[in-house]
C-alpha positions in Angstrom: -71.1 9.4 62.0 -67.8 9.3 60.0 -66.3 12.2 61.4 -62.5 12.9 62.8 -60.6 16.3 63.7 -57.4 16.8 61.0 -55.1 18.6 62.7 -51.6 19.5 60.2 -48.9 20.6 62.6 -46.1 20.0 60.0 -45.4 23.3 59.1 -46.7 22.7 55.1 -49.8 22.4 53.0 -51.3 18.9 52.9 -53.6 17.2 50.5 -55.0 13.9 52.7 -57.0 11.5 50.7 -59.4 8.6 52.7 -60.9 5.1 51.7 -63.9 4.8 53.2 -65.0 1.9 54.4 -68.4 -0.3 53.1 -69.5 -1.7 56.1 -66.8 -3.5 58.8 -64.7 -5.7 56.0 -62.1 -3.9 55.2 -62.0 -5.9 51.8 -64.6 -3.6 51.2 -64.3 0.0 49.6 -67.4 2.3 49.3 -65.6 6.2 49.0 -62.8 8.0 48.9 -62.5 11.0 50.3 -60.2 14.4 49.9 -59.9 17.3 51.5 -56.6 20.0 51.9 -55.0 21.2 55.4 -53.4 24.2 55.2 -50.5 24.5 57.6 -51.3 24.5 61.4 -55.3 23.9 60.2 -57.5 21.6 62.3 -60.3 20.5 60.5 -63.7 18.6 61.6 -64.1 16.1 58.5 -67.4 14.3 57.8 -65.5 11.5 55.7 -69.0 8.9 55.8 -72.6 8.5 57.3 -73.7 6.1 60.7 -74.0 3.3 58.0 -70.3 3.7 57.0 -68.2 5.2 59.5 -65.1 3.5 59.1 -62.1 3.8 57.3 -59.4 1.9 55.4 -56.7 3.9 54.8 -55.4 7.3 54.0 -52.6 9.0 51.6 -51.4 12.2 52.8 -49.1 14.6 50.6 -47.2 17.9 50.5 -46.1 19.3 47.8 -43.8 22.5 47.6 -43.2 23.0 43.9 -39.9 21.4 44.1 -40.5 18.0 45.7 -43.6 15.8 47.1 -43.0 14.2 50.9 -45.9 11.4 51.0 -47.5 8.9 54.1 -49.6 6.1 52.8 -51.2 4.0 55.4 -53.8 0.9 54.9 -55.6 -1.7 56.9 -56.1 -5.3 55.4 -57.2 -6.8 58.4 -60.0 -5.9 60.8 -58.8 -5.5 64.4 -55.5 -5.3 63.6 -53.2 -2.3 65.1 -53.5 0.0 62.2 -57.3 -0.9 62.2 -57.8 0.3 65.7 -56.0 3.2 65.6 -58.2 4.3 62.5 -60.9 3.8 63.4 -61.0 3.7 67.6 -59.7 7.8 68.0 -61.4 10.7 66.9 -58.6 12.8 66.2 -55.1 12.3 63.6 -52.5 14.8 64.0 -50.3 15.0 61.1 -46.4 16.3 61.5 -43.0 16.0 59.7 -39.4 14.7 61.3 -37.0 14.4 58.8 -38.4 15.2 55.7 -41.2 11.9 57.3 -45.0 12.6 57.4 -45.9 11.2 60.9 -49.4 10.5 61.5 -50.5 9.9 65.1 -54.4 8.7 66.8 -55.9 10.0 69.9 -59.3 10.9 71.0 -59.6 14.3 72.0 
């Protein structure tokens, strides 16, 4: 299944937005996905089914009325770095350094 845990640890409210994955290509988009984190939220996300459990990028936002910080990340090649990170862990933790959306992968 097509599921992660979210976890925002940056202190501010987060709109993340997913590309789902058709299949293993990731040429290949079947979904996007968008959900909000609230600050210091972990979510459980069911982004896909068995079928379609990978993804191929994500946009993550906050905005705070006065200005938008932003972290894009997308794969164009399967088994690349960013590919396995993706889509190898079970768990993104989102922060902030510098005014800089980090993203990081683990399994939990």
């Amino acid at each position: 299944m097509g599921t992660k845990l979210f976890r925002n640890n940056t202190g501010k409210d987060l709109s993340v937005e997913l590309e789902v994955r058709k299949g293993d290509s990731p040429s290949e988009t079947l979904d996007m996905k968008s959900f909000s984190l609230s600050r210091g939220q972990s979510l459980n996300y069911t982004y896909s089914s068995d079928q379609n459990p990978f993804l191929n990028g994500m946009s993550v936002n906050a905005a705070d009325g006065s200005s938008v910080i932003a972290e894009q990340q997308f794969i164009f090649k399967r088994g690349s770095e960013l590919d396995n990170e993706f889509n190898m862990n079970n768990t993104v933790t989102f922060g902030l350094i510098a005014q800089s959306i980090t993203v990081a992968f683990s399994n939990r």
